[in-house]
C-alpha positions as a Markdown table, in Angstrom:
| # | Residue | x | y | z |
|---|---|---|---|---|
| 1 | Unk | -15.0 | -21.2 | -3.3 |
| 2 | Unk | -17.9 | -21.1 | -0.3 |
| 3 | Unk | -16.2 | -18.9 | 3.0 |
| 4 | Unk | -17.9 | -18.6 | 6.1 |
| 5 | Unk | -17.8 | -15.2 | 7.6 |
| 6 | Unk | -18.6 | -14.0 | 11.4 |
| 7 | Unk | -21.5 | -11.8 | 11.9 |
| 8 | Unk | -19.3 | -8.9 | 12.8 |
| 9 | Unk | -17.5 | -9.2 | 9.3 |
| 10 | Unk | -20.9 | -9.4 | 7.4 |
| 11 | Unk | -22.5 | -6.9 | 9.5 |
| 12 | Unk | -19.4 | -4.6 | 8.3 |
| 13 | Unk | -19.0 | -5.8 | 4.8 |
| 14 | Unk | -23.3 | -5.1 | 4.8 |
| 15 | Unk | -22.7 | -1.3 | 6.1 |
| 16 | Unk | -19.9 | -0.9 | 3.9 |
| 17 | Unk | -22.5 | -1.5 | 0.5 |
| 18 | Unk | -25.9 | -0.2 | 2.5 |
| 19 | Unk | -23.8 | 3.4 | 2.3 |
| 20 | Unk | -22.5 | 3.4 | -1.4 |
| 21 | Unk | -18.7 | 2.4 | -0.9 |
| 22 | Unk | -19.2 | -0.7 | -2.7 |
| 23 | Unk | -21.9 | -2.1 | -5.0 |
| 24 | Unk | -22.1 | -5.2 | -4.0 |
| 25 | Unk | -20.3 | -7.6 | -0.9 |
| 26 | Unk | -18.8 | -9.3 | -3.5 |
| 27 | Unk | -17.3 | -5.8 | -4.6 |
| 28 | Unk | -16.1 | -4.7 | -0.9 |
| 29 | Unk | -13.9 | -9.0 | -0.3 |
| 30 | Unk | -12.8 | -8.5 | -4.0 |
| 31 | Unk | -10.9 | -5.1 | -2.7 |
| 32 | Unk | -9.8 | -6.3 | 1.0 |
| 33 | Unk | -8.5 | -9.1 | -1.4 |
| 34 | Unk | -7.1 | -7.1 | -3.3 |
| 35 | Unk | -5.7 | -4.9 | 0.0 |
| 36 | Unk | -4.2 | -8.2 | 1.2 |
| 37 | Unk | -2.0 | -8.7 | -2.3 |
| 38 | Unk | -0.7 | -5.2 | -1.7 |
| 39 | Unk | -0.1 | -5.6 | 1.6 |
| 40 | Unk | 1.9 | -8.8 | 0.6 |
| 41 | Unk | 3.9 | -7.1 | -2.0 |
| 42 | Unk | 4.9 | -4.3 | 0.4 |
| 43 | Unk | 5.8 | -6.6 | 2.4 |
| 44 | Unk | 8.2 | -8.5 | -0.1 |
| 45 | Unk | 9.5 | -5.6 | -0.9 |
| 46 | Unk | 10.7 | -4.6 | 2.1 |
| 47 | Unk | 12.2 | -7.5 | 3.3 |
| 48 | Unk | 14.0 | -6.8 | -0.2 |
| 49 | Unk | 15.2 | -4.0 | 1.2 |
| 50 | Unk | 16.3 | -5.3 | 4.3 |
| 51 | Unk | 18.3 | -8.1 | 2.6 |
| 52 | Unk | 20.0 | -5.5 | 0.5 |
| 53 | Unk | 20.6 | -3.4 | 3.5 |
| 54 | Unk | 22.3 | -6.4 | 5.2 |
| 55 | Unk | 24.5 | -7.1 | 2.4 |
| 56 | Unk | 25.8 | -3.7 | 2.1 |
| 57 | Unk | 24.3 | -1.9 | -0.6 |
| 58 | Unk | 22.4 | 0.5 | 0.8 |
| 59 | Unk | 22.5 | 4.3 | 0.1 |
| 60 | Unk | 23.9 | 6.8 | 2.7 |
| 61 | Unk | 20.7 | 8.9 | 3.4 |
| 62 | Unk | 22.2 | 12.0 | 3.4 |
| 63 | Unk | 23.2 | 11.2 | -0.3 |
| 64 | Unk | 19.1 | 10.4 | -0.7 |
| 65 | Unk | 18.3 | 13.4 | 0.7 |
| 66 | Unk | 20.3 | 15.8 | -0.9 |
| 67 | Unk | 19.5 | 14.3 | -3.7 |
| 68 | Unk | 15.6 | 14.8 | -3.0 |
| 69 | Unk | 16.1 | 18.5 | -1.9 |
| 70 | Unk | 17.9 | 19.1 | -5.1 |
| 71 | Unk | 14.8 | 17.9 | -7.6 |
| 72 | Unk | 12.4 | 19.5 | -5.5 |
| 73 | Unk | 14.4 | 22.7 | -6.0 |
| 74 | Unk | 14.8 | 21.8 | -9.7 |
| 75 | Unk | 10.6 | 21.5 | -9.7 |
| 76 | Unk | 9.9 | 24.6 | -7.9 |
| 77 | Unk | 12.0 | 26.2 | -10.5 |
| 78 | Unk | 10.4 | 24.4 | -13.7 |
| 79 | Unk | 7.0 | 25.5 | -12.1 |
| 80 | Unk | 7.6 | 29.2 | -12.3 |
């Protein structure tokens, strides 16, 4: 695959190796690539959420949260 990038992008993608983030430019797409997957996934995951939402099986959030304060208190215990 041969991609054409603008001068700001290779001027970044140059300062992003020239101060040690990234060995190589090859390094720094692999990982924006890489960004854009996760990005995706989050994406598909929420609208996961949504369509569960919509059909009514969501979780009353006071019912989350309790149960969240309640293994935090469980944790601060164990770590004593």
């Amino acid at each position: 695959m041969n991609i054409q990038f603008s001068s700001d992008a290779i001027q970044f993608v140059e300062g992003l190796v020239a101060s040690g983030q990234f060995e190589s430019a090859e390094a720094a797409v692999a990982a924006g690539v890489q960004l854009l997957r996760s990005q995706q996934q989050l994406r598909a995951e929420i609208q996961e959420g949504i369509d569960e939402l919509d059909a009514g099986q969501g979780i009353d959030g006071e019912v989350v949260f309790a149960e969240l304060r309640e293994r935090a208190k469980k944790a601060l215990e164990s770590a004593d």
